[in-house]
C-alpha positions as CSV (number, residue, x, y, z in Angstrom):
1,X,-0.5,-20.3,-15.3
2,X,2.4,-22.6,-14.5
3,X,0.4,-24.7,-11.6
4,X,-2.0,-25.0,-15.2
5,X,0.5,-26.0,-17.4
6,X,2.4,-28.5,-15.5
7,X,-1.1,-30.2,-14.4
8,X,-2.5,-30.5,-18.2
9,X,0.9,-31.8,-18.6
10,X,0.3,-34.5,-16.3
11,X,-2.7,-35.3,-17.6
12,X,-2.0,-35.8,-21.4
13,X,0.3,-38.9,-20.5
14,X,-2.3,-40.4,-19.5
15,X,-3.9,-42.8,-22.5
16,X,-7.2,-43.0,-21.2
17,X,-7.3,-39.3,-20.6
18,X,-6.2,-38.2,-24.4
19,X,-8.5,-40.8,-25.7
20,X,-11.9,-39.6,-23.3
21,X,-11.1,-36.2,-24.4
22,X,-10.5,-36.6,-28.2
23,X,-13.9,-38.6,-28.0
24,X,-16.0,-35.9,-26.2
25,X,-14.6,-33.3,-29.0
26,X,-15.6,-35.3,-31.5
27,X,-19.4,-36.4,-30.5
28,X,-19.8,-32.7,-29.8
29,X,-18.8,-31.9,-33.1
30,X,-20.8,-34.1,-34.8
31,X,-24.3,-33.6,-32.4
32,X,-24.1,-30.2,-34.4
33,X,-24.6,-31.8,-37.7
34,X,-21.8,-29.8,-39.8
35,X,-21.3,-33.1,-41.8
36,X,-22.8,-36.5,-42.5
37,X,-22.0,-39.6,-41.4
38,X,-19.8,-40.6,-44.9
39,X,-17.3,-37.9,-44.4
40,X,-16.6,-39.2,-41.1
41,X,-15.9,-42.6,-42.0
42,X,-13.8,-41.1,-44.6
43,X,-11.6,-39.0,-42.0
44,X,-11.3,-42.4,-39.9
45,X,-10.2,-44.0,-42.9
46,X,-7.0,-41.5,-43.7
47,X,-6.4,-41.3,-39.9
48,X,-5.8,-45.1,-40.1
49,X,-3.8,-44.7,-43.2
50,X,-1.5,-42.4,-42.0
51,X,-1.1,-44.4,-38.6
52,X,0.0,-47.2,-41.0
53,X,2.4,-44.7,-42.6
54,X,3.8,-43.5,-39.4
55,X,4.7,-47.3,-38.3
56,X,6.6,-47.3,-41.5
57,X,8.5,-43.9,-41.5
58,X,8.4,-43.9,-37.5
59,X,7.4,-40.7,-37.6
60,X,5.9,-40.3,-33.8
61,X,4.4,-36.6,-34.5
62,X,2.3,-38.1,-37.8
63,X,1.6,-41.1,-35.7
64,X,0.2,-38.6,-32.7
65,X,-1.9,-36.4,-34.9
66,X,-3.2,-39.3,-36.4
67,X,-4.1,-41.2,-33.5
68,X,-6.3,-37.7,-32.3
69,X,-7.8,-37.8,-36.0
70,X,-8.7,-41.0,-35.9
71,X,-10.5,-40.6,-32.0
72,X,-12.1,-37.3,-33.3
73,X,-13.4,-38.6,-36.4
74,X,-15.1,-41.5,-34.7
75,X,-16.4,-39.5,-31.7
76,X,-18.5,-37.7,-34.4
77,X,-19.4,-40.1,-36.5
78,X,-20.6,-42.0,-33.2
79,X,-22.7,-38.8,-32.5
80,X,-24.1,-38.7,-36.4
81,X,-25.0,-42.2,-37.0
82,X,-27.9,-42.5,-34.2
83,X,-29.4,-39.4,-35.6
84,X,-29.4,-40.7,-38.5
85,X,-30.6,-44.2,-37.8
86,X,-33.5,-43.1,-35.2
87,X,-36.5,-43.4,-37.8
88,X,-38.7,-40.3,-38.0
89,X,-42.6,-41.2,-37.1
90,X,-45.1,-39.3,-40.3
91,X,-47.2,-37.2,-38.5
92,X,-50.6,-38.9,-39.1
93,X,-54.1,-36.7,-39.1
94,X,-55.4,-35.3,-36.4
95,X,-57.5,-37.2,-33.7
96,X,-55.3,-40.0,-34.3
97,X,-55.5,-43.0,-31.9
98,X,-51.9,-44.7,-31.3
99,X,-51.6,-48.0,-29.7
100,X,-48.2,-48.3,-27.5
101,X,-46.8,-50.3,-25.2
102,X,-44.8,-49.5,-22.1
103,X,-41.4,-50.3,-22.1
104,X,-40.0,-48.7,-19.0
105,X,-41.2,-48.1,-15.4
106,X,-42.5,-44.7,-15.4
107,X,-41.8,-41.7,-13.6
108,X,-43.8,-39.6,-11.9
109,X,-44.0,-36.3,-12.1
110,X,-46.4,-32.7,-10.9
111,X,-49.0,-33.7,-13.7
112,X,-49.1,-37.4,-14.3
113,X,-46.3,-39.6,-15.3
114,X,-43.8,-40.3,-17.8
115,X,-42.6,-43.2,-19.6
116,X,-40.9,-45.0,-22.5
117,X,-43.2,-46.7,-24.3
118,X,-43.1,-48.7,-28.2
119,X,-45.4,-47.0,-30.4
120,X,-47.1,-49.9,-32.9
121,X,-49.6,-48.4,-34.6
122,X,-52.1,-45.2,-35.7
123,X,-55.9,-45.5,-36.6
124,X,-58.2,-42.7,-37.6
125,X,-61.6,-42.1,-35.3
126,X,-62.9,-44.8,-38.3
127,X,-60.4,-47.6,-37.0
128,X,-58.7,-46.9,-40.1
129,X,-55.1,-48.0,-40.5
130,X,-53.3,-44.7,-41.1
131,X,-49.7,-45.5,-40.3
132,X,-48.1,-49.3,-38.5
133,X,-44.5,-49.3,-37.0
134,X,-41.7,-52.1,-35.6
135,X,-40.2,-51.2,-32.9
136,X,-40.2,-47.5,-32.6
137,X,-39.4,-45.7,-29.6
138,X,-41.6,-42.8,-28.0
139,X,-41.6,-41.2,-24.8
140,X,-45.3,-40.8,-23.6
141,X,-46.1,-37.8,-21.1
142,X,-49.6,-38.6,-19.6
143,X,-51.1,-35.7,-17.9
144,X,-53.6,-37.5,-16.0
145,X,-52.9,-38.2,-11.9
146,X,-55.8,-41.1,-12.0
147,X,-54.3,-43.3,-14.4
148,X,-51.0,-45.7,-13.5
149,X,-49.3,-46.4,-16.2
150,X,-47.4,-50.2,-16.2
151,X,-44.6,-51.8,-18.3
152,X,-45.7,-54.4,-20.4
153,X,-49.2,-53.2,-21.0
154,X,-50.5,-51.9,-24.0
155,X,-52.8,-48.8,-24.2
156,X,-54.8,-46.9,-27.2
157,X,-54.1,-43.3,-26.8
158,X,-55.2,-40.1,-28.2
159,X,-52.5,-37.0,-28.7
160,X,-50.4,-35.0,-30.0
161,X,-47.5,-36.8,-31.7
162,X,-43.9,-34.7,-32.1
163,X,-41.5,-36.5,-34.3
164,X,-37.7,-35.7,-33.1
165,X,-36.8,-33.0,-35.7
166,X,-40.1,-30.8,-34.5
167,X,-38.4,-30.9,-31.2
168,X,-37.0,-27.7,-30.3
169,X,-35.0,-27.5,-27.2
170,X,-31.8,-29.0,-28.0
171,X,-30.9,-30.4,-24.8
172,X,-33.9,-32.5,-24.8
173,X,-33.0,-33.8,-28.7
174,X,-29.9,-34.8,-26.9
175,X,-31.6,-36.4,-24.0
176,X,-33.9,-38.2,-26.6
177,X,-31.4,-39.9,-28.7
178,X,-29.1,-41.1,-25.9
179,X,-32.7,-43.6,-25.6
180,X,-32.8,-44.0,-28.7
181,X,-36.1,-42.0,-28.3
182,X,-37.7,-41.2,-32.3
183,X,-40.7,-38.4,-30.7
184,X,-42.6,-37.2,-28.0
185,X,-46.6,-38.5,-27.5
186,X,-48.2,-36.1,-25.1
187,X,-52.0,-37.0,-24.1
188,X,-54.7,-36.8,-20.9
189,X,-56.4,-39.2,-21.8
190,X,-55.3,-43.4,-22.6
191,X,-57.7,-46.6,-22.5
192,X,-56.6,-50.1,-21.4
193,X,-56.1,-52.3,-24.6
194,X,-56.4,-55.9,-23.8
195,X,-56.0,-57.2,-27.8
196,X,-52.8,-58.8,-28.2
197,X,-50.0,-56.8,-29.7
198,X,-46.9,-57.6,-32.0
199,X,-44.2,-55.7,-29.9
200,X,-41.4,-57.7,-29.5
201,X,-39.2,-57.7,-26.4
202,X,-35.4,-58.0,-26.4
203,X,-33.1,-59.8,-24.3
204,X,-32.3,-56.5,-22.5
205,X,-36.1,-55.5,-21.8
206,X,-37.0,-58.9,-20.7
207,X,-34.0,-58.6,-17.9
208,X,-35.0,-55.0,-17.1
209,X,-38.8,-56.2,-16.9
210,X,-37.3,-58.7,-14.1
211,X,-35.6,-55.9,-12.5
212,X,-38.4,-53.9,-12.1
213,X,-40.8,-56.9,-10.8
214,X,-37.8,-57.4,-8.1
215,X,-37.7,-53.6,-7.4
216,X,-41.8,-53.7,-7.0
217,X,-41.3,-56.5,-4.8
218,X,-38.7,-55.3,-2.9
219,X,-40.2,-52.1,-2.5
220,X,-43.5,-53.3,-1.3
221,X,-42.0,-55.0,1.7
222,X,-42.5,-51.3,3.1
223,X,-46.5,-51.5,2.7
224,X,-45.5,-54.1,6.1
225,X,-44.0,-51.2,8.4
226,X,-47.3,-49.3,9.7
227,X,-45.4,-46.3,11.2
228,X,-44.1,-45.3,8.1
229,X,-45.8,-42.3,6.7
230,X,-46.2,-42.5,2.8
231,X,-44.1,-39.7,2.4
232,X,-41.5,-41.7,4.0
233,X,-42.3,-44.8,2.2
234,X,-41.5,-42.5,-1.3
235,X,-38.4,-41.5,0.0
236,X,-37.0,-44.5,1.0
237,X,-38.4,-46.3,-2.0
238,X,-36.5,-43.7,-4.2
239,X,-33.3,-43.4,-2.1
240,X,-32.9,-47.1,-1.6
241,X,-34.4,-48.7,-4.7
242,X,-34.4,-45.9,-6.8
243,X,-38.3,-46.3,-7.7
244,X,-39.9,-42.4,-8.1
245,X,-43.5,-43.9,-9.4
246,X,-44.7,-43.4,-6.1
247,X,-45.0,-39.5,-6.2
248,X,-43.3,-36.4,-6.6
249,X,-43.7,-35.0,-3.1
250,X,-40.5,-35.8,-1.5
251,X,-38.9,-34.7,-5.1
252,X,-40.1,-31.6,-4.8
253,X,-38.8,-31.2,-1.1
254,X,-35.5,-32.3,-1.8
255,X,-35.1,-30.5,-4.9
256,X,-36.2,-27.4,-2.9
257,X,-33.3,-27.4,-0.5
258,X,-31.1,-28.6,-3.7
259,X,-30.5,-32.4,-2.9
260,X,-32.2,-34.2,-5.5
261,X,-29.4,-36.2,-6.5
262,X,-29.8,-38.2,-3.1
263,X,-33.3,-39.5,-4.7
264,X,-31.4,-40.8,-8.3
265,X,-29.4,-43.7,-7.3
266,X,-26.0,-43.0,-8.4
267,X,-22.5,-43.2,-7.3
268,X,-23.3,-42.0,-3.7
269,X,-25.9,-44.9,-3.0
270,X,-23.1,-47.8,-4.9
271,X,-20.3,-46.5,-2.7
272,X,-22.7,-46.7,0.4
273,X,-23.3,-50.0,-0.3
274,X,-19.9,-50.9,-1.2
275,X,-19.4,-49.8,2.6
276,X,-22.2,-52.2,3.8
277,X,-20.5,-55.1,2.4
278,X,-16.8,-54.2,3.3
279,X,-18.7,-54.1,7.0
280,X,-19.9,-57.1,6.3
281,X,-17.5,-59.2,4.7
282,X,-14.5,-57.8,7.0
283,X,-14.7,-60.0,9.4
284,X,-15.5,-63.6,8.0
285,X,-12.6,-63.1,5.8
286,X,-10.1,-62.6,8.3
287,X,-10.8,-65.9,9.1
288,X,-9.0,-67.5,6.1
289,X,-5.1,-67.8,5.8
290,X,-4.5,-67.5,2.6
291,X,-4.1,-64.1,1.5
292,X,-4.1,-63.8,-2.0
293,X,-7.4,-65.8,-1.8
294,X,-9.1,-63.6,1.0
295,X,-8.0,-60.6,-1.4
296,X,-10.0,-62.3,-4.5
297,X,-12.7,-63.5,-2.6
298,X,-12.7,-59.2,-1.0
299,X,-12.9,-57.6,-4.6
300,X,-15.1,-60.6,-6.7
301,X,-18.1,-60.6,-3.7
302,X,-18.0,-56.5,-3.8
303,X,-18.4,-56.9,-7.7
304,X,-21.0,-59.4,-7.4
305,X,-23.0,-57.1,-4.4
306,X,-22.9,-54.1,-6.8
307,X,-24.4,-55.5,-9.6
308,X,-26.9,-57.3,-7.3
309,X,-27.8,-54.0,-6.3
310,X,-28.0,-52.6,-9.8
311,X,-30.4,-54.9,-10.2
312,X,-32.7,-54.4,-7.8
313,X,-32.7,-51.3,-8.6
314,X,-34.1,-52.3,-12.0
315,X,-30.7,-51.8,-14.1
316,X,-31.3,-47.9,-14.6
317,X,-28.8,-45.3,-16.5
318,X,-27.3,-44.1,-13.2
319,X,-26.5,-47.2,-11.1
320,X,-25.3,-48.9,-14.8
321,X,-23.1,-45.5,-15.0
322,X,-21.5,-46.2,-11.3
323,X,-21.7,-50.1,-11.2
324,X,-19.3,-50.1,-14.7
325,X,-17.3,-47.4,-13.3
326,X,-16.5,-49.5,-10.3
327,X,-16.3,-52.8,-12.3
328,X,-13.8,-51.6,-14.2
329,X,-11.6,-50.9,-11.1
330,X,-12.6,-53.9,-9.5
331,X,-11.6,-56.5,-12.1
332,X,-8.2,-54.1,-12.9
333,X,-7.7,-55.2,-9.4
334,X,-8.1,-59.1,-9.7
335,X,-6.2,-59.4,-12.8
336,X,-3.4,-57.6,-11.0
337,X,-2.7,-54.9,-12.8
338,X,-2.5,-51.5,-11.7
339,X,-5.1,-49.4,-11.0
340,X,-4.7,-44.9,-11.7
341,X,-8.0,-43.7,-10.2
342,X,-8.1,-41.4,-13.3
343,X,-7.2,-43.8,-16.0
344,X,-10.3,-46.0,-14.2
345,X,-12.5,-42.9,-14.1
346,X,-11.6,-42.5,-18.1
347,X,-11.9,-45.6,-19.2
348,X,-15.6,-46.0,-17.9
349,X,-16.5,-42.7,-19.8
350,X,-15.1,-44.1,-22.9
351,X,-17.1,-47.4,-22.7
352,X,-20.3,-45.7,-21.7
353,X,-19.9,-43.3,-24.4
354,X,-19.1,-45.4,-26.9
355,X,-22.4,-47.3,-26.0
356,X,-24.6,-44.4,-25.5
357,X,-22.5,-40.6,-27.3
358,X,-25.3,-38.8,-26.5
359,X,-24.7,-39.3,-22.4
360,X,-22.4,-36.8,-23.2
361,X,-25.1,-34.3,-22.6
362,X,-27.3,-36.1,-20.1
363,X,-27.2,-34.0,-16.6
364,X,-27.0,-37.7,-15.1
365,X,-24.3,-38.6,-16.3
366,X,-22.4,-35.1,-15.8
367,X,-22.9,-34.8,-12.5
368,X,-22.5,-38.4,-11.9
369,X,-18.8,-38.1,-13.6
370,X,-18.2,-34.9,-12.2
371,X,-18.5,-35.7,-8.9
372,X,-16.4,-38.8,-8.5
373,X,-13.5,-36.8,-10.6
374,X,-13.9,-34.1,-8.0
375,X,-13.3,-36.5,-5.0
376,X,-10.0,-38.1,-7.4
377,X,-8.4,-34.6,-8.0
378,X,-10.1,-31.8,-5.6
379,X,-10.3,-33.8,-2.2
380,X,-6.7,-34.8,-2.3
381,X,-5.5,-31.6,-2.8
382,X,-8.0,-30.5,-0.1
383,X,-6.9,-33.3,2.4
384,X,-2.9,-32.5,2.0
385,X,-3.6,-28.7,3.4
386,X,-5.0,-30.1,7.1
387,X,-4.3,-33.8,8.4
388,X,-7.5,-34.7,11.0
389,X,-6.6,-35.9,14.3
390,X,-6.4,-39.1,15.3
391,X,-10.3,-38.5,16.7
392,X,-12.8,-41.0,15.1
393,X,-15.6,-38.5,14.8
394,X,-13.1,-35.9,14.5
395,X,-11.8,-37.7,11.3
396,X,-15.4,-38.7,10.0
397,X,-16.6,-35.0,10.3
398,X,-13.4,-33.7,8.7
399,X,-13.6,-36.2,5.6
400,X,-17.5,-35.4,5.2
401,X,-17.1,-31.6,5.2
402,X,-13.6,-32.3,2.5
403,X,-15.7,-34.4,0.3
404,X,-18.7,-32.7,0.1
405,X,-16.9,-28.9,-0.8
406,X,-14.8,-30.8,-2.9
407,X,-18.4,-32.1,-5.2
408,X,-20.0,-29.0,-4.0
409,X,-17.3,-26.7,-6.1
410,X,-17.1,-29.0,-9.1
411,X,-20.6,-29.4,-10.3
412,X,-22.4,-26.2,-9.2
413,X,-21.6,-25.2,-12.5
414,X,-23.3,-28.0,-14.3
415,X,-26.5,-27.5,-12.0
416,X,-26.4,-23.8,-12.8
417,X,-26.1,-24.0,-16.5
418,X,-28.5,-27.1,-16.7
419,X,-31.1,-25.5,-14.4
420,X,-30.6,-21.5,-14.6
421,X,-30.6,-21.5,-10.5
422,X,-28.6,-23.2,-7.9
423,X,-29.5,-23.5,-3.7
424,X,-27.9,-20.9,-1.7
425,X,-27.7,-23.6,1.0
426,X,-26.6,-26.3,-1.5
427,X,-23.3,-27.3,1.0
428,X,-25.6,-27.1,4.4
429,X,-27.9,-29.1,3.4
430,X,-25.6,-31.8,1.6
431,X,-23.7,-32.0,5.1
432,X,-26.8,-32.3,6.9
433,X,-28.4,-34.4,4.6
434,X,-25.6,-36.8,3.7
435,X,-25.0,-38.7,6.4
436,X,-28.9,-39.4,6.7
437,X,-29.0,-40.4,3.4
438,X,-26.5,-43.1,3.9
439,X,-28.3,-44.3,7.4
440,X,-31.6,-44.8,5.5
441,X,-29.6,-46.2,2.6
442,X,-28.1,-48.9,5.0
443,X,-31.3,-49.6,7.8
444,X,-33.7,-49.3,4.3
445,X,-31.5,-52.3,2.2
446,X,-31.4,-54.7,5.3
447,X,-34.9,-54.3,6.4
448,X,-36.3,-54.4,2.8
449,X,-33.7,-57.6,2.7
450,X,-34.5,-59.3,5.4
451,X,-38.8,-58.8,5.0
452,X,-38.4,-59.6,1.4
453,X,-37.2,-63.0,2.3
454,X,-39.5,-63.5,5.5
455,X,-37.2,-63.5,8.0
456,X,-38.7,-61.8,11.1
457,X,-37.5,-58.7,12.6
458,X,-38.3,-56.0,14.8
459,X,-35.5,-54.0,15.9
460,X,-34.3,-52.8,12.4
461,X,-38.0,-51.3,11.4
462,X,-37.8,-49.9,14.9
463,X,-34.4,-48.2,14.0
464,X,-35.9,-47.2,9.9
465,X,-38.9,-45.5,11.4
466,X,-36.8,-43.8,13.5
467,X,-34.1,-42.3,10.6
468,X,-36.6,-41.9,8.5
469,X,-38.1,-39.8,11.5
470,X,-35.0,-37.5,11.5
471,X,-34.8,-37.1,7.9
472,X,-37.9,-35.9,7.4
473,X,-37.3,-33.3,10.4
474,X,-34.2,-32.0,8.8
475,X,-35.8,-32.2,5.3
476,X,-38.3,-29.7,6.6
477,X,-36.4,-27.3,8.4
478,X,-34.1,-26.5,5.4
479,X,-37.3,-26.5,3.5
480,X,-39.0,-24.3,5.9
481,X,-35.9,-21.6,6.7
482,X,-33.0,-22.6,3.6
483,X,-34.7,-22.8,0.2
484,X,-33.0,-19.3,-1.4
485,X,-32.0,-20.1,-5.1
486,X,-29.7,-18.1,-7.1
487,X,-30.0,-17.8,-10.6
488,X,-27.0,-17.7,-12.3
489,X,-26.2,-17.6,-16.5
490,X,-23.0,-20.1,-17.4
491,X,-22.6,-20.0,-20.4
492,X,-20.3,-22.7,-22.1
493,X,-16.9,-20.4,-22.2
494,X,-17.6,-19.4,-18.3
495,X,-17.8,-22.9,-17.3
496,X,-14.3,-23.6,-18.8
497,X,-12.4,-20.8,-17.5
498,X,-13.9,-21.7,-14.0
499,X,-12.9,-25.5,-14.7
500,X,-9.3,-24.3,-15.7
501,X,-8.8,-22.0,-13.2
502,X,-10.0,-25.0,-10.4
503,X,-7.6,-27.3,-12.0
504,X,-4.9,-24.8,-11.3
505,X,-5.6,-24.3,-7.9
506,X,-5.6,-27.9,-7.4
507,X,-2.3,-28.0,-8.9
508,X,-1.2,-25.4,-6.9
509,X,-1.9,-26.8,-3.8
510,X,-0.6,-30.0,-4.8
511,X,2.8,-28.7,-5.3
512,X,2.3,-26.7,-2.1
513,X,1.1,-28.9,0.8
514,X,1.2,-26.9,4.0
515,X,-0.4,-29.9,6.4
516,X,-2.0,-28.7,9.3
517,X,-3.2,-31.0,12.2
518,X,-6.9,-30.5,13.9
């Protein structure tokens, strides 16, 4: 209990921390719709009348409370308003033909595919106008393996329309709103519509529309390698580019043997190519004298790469999640100013959540935070109990088993109260699988590079085909002897304790380091 107090100590002086925290209460309370949006706006207003008042009196208790009012109050009214705003679709006859457009890339999935689409307009089997729309928001579910859907085109479909208050899994509420998502079409059947339509495309589609055609063509480069398998061709097109249109095979493998994230581009896959560029910008920028200059030119071609890369991999959730998590760090870095790895890690959830509350209960996004905190606070406490020898591979093995129990311990949890089950062989096969992942990430990105601007080369598909050869080995051994799942009930209360109890081990062996040398 005192290794917990002193560490929640430690973290409340952090500003970033208080204010993450404050915020995460406060969308929480308000996704459960105790009060509307009015009353909310009216607890922000006394909180910034009584932060006034404290400035006056300088009263630094009144000034505290009101600060955490003030973050709590607009943490839920955040939460309230997009309910609020999201316009609910009428529920038109049945047989009802809608005409949508795709908005999205979709994703496939066991039965068909899935993607966000902008619903326009409902017609009766007459052709009679029953119901017209601007701009709504849907996501389609097509059950129907024949037909590929594409962004930008428009298609008449017949279904079954749920508006967002017939939904009833909470979760996937949640899930809708943080895209701004107003109901669910679900159909088997949709027909080409080659009329011209009245959606119209923002900014931000238009440069997501680029980053997909970038993506495809990116992507297809692989078409050019013949000894690729087409399994292999989906998983490198999903763990490079993060593209899973392709099919839901290798999905379903990796999920199996409980690595799925490796398929979602995410933090993993930024940091590997944060690597690939350190590699190849170390070097060349030894080269210059100046110092201060080399360090600019270090941190503002990294920033540029990532985003690059965020891009190509058509600007999804994930990558945006770990490309403005690193941003922030990196430009902290060439104003000058210092840099808390936790402060950093904060500050990105604030700005994310403040665009987007409901990420709060995205899995993503969970799992993508959780395991980059785990790596700030677990691994050092980890690495301070043995120091690793002065052994290269000795090192690299030691680091790679550290950080991997280090993610493994902090977001089983999430994994086991999202999904109800978690792999029994979740650490093997991330320490198997990890390091393969970042080969392909590294020989996938230069080959697809290097084709995509037609440069010839041989040796690197030589040495793709080859990694991809040995990942899909290991992928099938786990899958064939290591696919046990556990199921395991956490609720909301277990997870904390476990959480609290973690941090106080952490603490504990931060206060203790006994440092032992392999």
């Amino acid at each position: 209990m005192h290794y917990l107090v002193r560490g929640l100590h430690a973290t409340i002086i952090r500003p970033a921390l208080v204010t993450l925290l404050s915020l995460v209460l406060g969308i929480y309370l308000g996704s459960l719709e105790l009060l509307a949006a009015q009353w909310y706006f009216l607890g922000i207003a006394v909180a910034t009348l009584l932060l006034v008042l404290s400035r006056i009196w300088r009263k630094a208790l009144l000034a505290g409370s009101a600060w955490y009012l003030l973050l709590l109050c607009t943490g839920a009214c955040l939460a309230t308003i997009p309910r609020e705003r999201v316009a609910q679709l009428p529920q038109p006859c049945e047989g009802a033909t809608y005409l949508v457009t795709i908005s999205r890339p979709p994703t496939a999935r066991e039965q068909g595919s899935r993607a966000e689409a902008i619903i326009e307009q409902a017609t009766d089997p007459s052709g009679a106008l029953l119901a017209q729309w601007s701009g709504q928001r849907i996501m389609l579910y097509l059950y129907n393996d024949s037909l590929q859907l594409t962004p930008r085109t428009s298609y008449l479909v017949r279904g079954r329309l749920t508006t967002l208050d017939q939904v009833s899994s909470p979760s996937y509420q949640h899930y809708l709103l943080s895209r701004k998502v107003s109901g669910v079409l679900s159909t088997s059947t949709a027909e080409l519509c080659n009329e011209p339509t009245t959606t119209h495309w923002s900014r931000w589609d238009q440069l997501r529309y680029c980053a997909y055609a970038l993506q495809q063509r990116i992507g297809g480069t692989l078409d050019e390698i013949d000894q690729l398998t087409p399994l292999q061709r989906e998983t490198l097109r999903a763990i490079c580019l993060g593209d899973r249109s392709e099919g839901t095979i290798a999905e379903a493998q990796f999920r199996s043997v409980g690595v799925a994230h490796l398929l979602s581009v995410s933090g993993f896959h930024v940091g590997v190519v944060l690597l690939l560029i350190y590699w190849l910008i170390r070097y060349p920028l030894q080269l210059i004298r100046n110092v201060h200059t080399a360090y600019l030119l270090r941190w503002g071609l990294t920033l540029v790469a990532v985003w690059i890369y965020a891009f190509i991999c058509g600007l999804s959730i994930p990558t945006l999640r770990a490309s403005l998590m690193f941003s922030i760090f990196a430009v902290a870095r060439l104003l000058g100013r210092s840099t808390d790895r936790l402060n950093v890690w904060a500050q990105a959830a604030v700005l994310l959540l403040i665009i987007s509350p409901y990420a709060l209960f995205d899995v993503g996004m969970q799992l993508s935070f959780g395991a980059v905190l785990a790596i700030f606070v677990t691994w050092g406490a980890l690495n301070q109990r043995i120091t690793p020898s002065s052994s290269r591979i000795v090192s690299y093995l030691y680091y790679l088993i550290v950080t991997t129990l280090a993610v493994q311990l902090f977001v089983w949890p999430i994994l086991a109260r999202s999904f109800g089950t978690t792999a029994v062989w979740l650490l093997l096969a991330n320490l198997l699988l990890s390091p393969l992942a970042t080969l392909l990430i590294i020989t996938g990105l230069v080959t697809m590079g290097l084709l995509a601007i037609g440069l010839p080369t041989k040796l690197l598909p030589m040495l793709l085909v080859g990694v991809s050869d040995l990942t899909s080995g290991a992928v099938a051994l786990l899958e064939q002897h290591f696919t046990a799942q556990l199921s395991i009930a956490m609720p909301l209360w277990l997870c904390i304790a476990y959480y609290l109890l973690l941090y106080a081990w952490v603490q504990y062996l931060l206060a203790r380091p006994r440092p032992i040398r392999i």
